[in-house]
C-alpha positions, 0 to 999 in steps of 0.5 A: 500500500505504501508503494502504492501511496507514493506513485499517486502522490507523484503523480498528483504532483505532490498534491493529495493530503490523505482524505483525497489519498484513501478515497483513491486506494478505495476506488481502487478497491483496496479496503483500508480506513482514512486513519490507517491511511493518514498514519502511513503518510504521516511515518514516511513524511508524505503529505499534501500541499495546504489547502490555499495552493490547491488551484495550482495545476501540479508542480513545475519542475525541471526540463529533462536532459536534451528536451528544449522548447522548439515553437518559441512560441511560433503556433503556426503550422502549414500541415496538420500533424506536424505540431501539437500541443497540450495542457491540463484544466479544472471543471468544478462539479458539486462530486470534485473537480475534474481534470481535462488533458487535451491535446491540440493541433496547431494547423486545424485547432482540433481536439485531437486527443482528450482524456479526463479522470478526478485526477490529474497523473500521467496516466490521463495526460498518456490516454490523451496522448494514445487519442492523439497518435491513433488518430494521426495520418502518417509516421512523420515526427511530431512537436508536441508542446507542454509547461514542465507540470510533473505529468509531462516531465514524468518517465513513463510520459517521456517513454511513451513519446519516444516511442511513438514518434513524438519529439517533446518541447517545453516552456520555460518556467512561469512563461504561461504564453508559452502555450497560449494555444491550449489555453485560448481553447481552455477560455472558449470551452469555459465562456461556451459552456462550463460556466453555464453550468452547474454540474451535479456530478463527475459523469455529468460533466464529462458528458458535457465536455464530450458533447462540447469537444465532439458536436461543437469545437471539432466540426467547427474547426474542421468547416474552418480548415475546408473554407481555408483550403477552398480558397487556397484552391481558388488561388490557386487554380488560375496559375496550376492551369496557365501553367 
């Protein structure tokens, strides 16, 4: 149980206290009391972060060796599949919060992976990953972009990129409009929808999430990339025929 406790603490990033702790293990199916829980966290000195800091998403912490930020801040790209980029949010539900991990193409701005999970590790942030590269039209390398939150500095995280063609790139400390894509997504997905609502459960907003994403953002983005293709084709045409 112990080795159990330290991994979703890791993965956390350092967050949980020992409440969030025991109902994770119990949902997990481990059966165990709240006080056995506290005492074993207490002992090896593994303890969540003060109630105050809780609205921070996970800590920073350092770029792994020979990972750089390769957009610097350029979100343009010229073909799909060829940039990505990815970050975590919050939706309050009267159950909790909910954490979304996206990942978004920075040619089309579609979705395209997406995960969400009561917590936020790096295992959700691989599931919208895994979304991603099955959805992905040939092997040719991509960037995909993040901040150094512990989900995306984690091992299994870097593995799972390495394998799969996926050329990891990271912001800077503090530099937040190092990914100002994902987060211009995160402020529409919030004034279209979430803060019109008051979720009762986790279910329920992951329903409504899915209903945004799916029916609303991906075919609005996808009308976007054919009008602009049909009007590079107009442009285009009267010099392919004079030619």
């Amino acid at each position: 149980m112990l080795s159990r406790i330290r991994e979703i603490h890791d993965d956390s990033g350092g967050m949980i206290g020992s409440p969030r702790m025991h109902e994770d293990l119990v949902a997990e199916g481990t059966s165990t009391s709240l006080n056995r829980v506290a005492r074993l966290m207490a002992k090896h000195g593994i303890q969540g972060w003060p109630r105050k800091k809780r609205g921070r998403l996970g800590r920073r912490s350092h770029r792994p060796p020979g990972i750089r930020n390769h957009l610097e801040r350029n979100f343009s790209a010229l073909e799909p599949d060829t940039k990505w980029v990815t970050d975590i949010t919050e939706i309050p539900t009267q159950e909790g919060k909910l954490f979304l991990c996206v990942v978004l193409d920075l040619y089309s701005k579609l979705i395209v992976g997406w995960s969400m999970h009561h917590r936020q590790d790096r295992h959700m942030v691989i599931r919208a990953v895994e979304m991603a590269v099955w959805q992905r039209q040939g092997k040719v390398p991509v960037i995909l972009h993040s901040d150094r939150g512990s989900q995306f500095t984690s091992g299994d995280y870097q593995r799972y990129l390495g394998g799969n063609r996926l050329v990891s790139s990271m912001s800077a400390v503090g530099h937040c409009g190092d990914n100002a894509a994902c987060e211009g997504f995160f402020g529409m997905l919030k004034r279209e929808r979430i803060h019109h609502r008051r979720y009762r459960t986790q279910n329920e907003a992951r329903a409504d999430v899915f209903d945004y994403i799916e029916r609303f953002h991906n075919p609005r983005m996808r009308r976007r990339v054919a009008a602009q293709d049909r009007k590079l084709f107009a442009v285009l045409k009267p010099s392919v025929e004079t030619g």
